[in-house]
Every structure is written in structure tokens, then in C-alpha cells.
C-alpha positions in Angstrom: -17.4 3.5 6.1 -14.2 2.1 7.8 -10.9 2.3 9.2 -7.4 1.1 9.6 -4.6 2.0 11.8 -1.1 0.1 10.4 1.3 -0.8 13.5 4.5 1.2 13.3 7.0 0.0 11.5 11.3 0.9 11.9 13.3 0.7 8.8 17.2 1.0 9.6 19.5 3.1 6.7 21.0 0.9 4.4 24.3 1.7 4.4 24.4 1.2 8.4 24.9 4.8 9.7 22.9 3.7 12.6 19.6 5.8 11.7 16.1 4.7 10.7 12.9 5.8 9.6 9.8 4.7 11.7 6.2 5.2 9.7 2.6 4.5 10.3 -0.2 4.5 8.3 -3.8 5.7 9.1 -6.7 5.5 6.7 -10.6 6.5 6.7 -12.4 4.2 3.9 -15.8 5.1 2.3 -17.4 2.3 0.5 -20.6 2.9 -1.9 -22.1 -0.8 -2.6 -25.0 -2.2 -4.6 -26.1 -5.9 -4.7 -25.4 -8.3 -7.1 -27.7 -10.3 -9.4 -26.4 -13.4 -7.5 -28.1 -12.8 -5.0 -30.3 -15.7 -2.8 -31.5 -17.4 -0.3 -27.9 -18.6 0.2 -25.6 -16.5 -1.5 -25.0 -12.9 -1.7 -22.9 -10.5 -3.8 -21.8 -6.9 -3.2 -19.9 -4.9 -5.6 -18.5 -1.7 -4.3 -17.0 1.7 -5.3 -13.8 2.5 -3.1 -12.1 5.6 -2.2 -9.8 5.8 1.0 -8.0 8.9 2.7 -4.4 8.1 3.9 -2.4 9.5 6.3 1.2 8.2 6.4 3.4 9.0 9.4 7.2 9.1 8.9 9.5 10.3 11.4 13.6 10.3 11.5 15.7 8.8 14.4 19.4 9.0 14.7 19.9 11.0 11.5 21.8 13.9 10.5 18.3 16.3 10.3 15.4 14.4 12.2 12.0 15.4 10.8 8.4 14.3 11.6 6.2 14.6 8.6 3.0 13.5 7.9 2.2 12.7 4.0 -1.9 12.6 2.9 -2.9 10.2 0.1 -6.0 9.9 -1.8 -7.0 6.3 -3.2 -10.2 5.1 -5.6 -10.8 1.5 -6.0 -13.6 -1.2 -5.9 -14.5 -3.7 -3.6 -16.0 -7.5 -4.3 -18.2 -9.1 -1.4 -19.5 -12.7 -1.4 -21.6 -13.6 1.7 -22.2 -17.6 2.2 -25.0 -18.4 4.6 -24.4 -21.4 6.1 -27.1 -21.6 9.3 -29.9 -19.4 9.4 -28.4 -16.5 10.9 -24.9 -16.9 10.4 -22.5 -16.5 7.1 -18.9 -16.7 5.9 -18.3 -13.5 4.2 -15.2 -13.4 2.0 -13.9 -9.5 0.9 -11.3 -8.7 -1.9 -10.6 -4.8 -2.2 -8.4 -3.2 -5.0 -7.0 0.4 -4.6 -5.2 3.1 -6.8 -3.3 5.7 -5.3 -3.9 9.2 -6.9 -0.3 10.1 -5.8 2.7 7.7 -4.9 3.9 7.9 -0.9 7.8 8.1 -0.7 9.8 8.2 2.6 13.2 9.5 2.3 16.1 8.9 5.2 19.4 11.0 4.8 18.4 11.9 0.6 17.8 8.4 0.0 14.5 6.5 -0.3 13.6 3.7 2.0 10.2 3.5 0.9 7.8 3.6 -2.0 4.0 2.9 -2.2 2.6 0.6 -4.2 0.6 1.1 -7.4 -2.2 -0.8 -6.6 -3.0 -2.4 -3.3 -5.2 -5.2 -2.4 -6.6 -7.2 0.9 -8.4 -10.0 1.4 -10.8 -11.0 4.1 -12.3 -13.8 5.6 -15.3 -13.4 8.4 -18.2 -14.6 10.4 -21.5 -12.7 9.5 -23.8 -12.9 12.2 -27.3 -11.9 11.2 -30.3 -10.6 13.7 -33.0 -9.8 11.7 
């Protein structure tokens, strides 16, 4: 289980009326993982099932009509981790995620769209795995 909280971001209007959009995205993820078969005394591999809960924050400034929505947004994916001990208690873990949107976000400023979702998104992560056991 994890989270993410996007900083806001402004996008002016295109044509340069002087408005702009400003959204932010929140999401909850749930991860259900199982290890790999590579898994050792020095490597270890997780592969994950992925679904994440969006909310996306849009909200109009210097526009005609100013509105404050807030869109919710499913996603199912998978997730790939590789842990790499390299000391006893400590390891390099490297993450690569891969979601699907079960419906497309769209943020519209004055009739016009100044943003679209993806179709698929992806991050990657490097880290430092401590381990106390």
C-alpha cells in the first residue's frame, strides 16, 4: 500500500486570454506481490499486481466560468521489483511500475482541452533497502 501527492501544476490558455488551469494529482496504490523464482542469497525478485485510485484536482483562474472539479480515476497494472544486496543488511532496490487507466482524465479550460492522460503510465525507482532482521 502507497501513496503519491503530484505538486500542482499551472497551465496558461493557449491562445493567451490570460487564464489557466492549475491541477493536482493525488493517488492511493494497493500492490499484491509474490516472489520470484530468482530469488537468493543476493538477489531478489518481486512481481506485483497493481491497481491505484486517482484523484485529479483541476481548478480555473482568470476564465470566463471558474470551476473547481475534482475527477476520480481507476488504474490496474503490474509492478517488477529487483532487490540487490550488497552488505549484509543493506540493498539497492530498483522498481519499474506499469499502469492502465480504466478511463482517460481530460481537463478542459474555456471548451478547449489543455490536458489528456496518458494511456499507460510508468515510473522508475532507484533506493537503499535497509534490512533489520
Amino acid at each position: 500500500m502507497g501513496g503519491r501527492a503530484d505538486l500542482p501544476v499551472v497551465t496558461p490558455q493557449a491562445d493567451g486570454g490570460g487564464g489557466s488551469v492549475r491541477t493536482q494529482r493525488l493517488q492511493a496504490e494497493l500492490a499484491l506481490c509474490w516472489r520470484g523464482p530468482f530469488t537468493n542469497g543476493t538477489l531478489s525478485l518481486h512481481t506485483c499486481a497493481l491497481g491505484a485510485a486517482t484523484a485529479l484536482l483541476g481548478a480555473g483562474r482568470g476564465v470566463e466560468v471558474p470551476r473547481v472539479e475534482t475527477a476520480w480515476l481507476g488504474a490496474v497494472g503490474a509492478r517488477a521489483t529487483l532487490d540487490v544486496r550488497v552488505r549484509a543488511r543493506v540493498a539497492l532496490r530498483l522498481r519499474l511500475d506499469a499502469l492502465v487507466p480504466v478511463g482517460r482524465a481530460v481537463v478542459h479550460l474555456d471548451q478547449r482541452v489543455v490536458w489528456e492522460g496518458a494511456w499507460v503510465q510508468g515510473s522508475a525507482a532507484l533506493g537503499v533497502v535497509f534490512h533489520f532482521s
